[in-house]
C-alpha positions as CSV (number, residue, x, y, z in Angstrom):
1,X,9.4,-18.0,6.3
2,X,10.4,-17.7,2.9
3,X,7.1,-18.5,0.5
4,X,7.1,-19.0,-2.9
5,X,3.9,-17.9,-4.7
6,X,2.9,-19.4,-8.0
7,X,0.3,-19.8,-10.4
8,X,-0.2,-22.3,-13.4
9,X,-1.2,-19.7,-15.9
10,X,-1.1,-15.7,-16.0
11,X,-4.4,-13.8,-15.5
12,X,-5.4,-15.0,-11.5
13,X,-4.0,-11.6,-9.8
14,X,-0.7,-13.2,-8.3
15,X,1.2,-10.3,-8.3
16,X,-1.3,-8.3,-6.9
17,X,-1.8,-10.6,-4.6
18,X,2.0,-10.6,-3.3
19,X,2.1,-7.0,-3.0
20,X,-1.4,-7.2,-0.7
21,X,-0.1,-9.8,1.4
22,X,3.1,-8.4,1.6
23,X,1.3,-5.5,3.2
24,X,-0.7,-7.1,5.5
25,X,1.7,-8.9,6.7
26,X,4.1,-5.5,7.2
27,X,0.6,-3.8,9.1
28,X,1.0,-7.0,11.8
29,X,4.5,-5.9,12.7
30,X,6.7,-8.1,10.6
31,X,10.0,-7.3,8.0
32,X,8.6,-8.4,4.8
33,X,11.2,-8.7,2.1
34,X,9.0,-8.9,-1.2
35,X,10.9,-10.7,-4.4
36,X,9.9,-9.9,-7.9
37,X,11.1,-13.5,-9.3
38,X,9.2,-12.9,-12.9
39,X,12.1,-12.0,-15.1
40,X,9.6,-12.0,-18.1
41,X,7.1,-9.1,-16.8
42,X,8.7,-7.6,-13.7
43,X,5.3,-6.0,-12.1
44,X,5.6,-6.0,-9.0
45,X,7.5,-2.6,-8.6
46,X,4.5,-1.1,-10.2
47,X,1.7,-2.6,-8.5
48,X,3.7,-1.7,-5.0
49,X,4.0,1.9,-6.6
50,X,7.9,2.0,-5.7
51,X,9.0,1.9,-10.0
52,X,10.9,5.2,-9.2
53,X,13.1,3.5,-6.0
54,X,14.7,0.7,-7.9
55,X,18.2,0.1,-8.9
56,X,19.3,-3.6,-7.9
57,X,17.8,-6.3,-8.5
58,X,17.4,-10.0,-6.5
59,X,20.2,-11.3,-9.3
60,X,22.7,-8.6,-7.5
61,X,22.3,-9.7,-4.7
62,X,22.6,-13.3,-5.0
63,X,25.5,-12.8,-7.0
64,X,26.9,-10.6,-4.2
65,X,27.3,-8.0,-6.6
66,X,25.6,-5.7,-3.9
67,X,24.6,-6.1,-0.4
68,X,20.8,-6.8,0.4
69,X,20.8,-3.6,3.0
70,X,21.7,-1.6,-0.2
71,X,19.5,-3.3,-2.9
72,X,16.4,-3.4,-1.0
73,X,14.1,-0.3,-1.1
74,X,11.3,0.3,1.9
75,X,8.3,1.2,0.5
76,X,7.6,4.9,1.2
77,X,4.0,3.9,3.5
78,X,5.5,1.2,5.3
79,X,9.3,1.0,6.0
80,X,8.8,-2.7,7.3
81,X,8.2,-3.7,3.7
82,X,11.4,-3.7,1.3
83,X,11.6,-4.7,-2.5
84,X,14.1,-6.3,-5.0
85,X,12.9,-6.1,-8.2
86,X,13.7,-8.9,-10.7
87,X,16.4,-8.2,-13.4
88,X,15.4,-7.3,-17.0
89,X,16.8,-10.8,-18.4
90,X,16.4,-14.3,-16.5
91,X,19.8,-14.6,-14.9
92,X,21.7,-17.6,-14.5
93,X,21.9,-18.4,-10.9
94,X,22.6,-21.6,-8.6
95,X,20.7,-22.4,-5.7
96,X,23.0,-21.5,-3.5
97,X,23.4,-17.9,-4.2
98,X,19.4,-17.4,-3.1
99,X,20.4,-19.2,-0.2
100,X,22.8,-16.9,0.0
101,X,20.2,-13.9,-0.6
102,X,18.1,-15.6,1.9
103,X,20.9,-15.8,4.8
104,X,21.0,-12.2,4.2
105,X,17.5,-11.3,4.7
106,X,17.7,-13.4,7.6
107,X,20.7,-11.5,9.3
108,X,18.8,-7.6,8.5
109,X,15.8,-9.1,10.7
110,X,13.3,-10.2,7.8
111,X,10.5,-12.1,9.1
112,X,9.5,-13.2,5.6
113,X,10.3,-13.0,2.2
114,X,7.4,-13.4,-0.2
115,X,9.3,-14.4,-4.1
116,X,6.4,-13.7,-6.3
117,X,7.3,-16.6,-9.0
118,X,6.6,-16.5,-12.7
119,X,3.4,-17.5,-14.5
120,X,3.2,-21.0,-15.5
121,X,6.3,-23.4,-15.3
122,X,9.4,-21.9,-16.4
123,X,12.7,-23.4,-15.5
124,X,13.4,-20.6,-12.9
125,X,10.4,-22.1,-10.8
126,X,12.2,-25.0,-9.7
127,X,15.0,-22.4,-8.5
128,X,13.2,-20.4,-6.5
129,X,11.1,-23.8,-5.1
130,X,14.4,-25.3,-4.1
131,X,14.9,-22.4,-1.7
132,X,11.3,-21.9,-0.3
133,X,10.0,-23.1,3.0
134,X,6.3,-23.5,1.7
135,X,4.3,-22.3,-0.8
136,X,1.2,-20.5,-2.3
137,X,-0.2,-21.7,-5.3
138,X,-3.0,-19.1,-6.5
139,X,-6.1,-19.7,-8.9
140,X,-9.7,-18.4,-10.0
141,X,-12.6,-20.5,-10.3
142,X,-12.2,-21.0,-14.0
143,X,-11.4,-24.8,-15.0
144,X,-8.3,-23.7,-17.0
145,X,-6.6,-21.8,-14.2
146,X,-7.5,-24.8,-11.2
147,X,-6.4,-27.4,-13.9
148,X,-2.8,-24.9,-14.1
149,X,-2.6,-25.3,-10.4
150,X,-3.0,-28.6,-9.8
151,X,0.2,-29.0,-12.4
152,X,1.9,-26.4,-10.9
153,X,1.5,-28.2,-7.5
154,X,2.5,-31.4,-8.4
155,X,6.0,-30.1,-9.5
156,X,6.8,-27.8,-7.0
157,X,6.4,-30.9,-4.8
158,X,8.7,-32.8,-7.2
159,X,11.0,-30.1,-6.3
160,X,10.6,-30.6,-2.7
161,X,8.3,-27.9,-1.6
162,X,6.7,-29.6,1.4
163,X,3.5,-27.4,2.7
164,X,1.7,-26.1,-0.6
165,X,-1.9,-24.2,-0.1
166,X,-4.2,-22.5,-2.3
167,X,-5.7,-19.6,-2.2
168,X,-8.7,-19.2,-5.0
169,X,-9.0,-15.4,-5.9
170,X,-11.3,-13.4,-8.1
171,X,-14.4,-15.2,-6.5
172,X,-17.7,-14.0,-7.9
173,X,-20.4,-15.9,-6.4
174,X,-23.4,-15.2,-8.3
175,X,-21.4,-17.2,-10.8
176,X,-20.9,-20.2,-8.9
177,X,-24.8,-20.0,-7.0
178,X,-26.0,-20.3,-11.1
179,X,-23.3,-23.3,-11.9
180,X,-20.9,-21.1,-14.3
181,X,-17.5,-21.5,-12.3
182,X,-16.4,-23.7,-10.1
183,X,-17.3,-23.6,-6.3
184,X,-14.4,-23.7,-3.4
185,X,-14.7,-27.6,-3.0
186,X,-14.4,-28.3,-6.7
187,X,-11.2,-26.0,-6.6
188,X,-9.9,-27.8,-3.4
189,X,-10.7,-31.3,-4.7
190,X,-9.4,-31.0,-8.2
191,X,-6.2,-29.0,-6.6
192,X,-5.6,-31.7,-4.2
193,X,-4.5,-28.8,-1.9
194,X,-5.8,-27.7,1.9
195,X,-7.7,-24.1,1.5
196,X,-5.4,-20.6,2.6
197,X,-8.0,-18.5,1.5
198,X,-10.2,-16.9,-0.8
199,X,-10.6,-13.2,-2.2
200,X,-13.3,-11.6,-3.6
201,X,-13.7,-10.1,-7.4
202,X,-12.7,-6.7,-6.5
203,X,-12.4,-3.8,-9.0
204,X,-10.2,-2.0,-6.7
205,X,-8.0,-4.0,-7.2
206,X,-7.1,-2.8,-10.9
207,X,-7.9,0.8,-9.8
208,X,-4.7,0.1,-7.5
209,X,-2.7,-1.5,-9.5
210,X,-2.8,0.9,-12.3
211,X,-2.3,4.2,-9.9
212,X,0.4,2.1,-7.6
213,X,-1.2,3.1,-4.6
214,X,-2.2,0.2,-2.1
215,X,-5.3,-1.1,-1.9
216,X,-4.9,-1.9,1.8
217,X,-4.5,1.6,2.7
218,X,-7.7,2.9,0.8
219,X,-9.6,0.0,2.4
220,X,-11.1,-2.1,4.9
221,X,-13.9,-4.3,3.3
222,X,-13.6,-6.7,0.3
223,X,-10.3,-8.0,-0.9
224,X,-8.5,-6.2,1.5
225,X,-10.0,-7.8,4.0
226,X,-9.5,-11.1,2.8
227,X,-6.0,-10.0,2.2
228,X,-5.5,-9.3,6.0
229,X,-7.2,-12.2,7.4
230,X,-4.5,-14.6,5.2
231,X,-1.7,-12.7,6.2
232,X,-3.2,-13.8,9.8
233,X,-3.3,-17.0,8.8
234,X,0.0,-17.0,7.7
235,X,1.0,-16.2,11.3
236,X,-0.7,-18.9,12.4
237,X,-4.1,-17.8,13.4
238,X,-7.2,-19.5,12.9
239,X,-10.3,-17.4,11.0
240,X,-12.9,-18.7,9.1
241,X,-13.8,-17.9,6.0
242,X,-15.3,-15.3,4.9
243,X,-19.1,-15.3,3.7
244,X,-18.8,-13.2,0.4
């Protein structure tokens, strides 16, 4: 599977979000093969805590400049879970060098690879949409962010992405029980996407993120439990949602 995951503006935890699913999904047993495609901030090394194990970038291996055996780096807690980082500028690539990047993947045993799109809609978006099997399109409850997926869904559909879900993170529901952000429905309805998922405001998130050490591994409850029962999704299971 290879999913694309998006957002319509910066600020819902997307990256952070691709490096916990990634995870999860590398706990269940599968080759996860996560892609840093955001040329602009390049993140995802850091919040994976692997800044220190990169040298190629997805770009090199498109452009067959490197092998993907070579480029990709296991991350040093779980060797089923390998990273290409995104170059420093926003190359110029055809769609059929990722495909070529992706028939790679494919032939080194990768179950899935998780490309961790840009913010917003950037011209690269359509790129990486053109190659992805489905996609995850993530928001928060504010109006602004749901609004920024609803576009974002629309054109990655344009594009041809055929099975788009949403997965609303950063839920804090004293603030919806009291009417100050929107509930899941609202999100769902003004989306016009089926439900993945949803993730809890989590402040360990950020402590995480800013010490590179994974949030799965220090933790069972909260968002890394939410994190874990989407990556079972993704395989196919059914779980209801969580009652946060």
């Amino acid at each position: 599977k290879i999913i694309l995951i998006a957002s319509g503006k910066g600020g819902t935890g997307k990256t952070s979000l691709t490096a916990a699913l990634s995870m999860a999904l590398a706990e269940l047993g599968r080759r996860v093969l996560a892609v840093d495609g955001d040329c602009g901030l390049r993140n995802l090394d850091l919040t994976l805590g692997m800044s220190d194990r990169l040298v190629f970038s997805f770009a090199d291996v498109a452009a067959e400049v490197v092998p993907l055996k070579r480029a990709a780096a296991a991350h040093p807690m779980n060797e089923r879970l390998s990273l290409l980082t995104a170059p420093a500028d926003t190359p110029f690539l055809r769609v059929r060098q990722l495909r070529h990047l992706c028939a790679e993947a494919e032939a080194e045993g990768y179950d899935y690879i998780l490309w961790d799109g840009p913010a917003g809609l950037p011209g690269e978006l359509s790129l990486y949409s053109a190659i992805a099997s489905e996609g995850i399109i993530v928001t928060t409850p504010e109006a602004a962010c749901i609004r920024g997926a609803e576009r974002t869904a629309r054109c990655l559909e344009e594009e041809g992405t055929k099975r788009l879900r949403l997965l609303v993170n950063r839920i804090r529901p004293n603030l919806i029980r009291h009417g100050l952000a929107s509930n899941i429905d609202d999100a769902m309805d003004q989306s016009g996407l089926p439900l993945l998922g949803i993730v809890p405001e989590d402040e360990d998130i950020i402590a995480c993120s800013n010490s590179g050490k994974s949030l799965l591994h220090l933790k069972k409850t909260g968002a890394a439990l939410a994190c874990r029962n989407i990556a079972r999704r993704l395989e196919g299971e059914w779980l209801p949602l969580a009652r946060w």
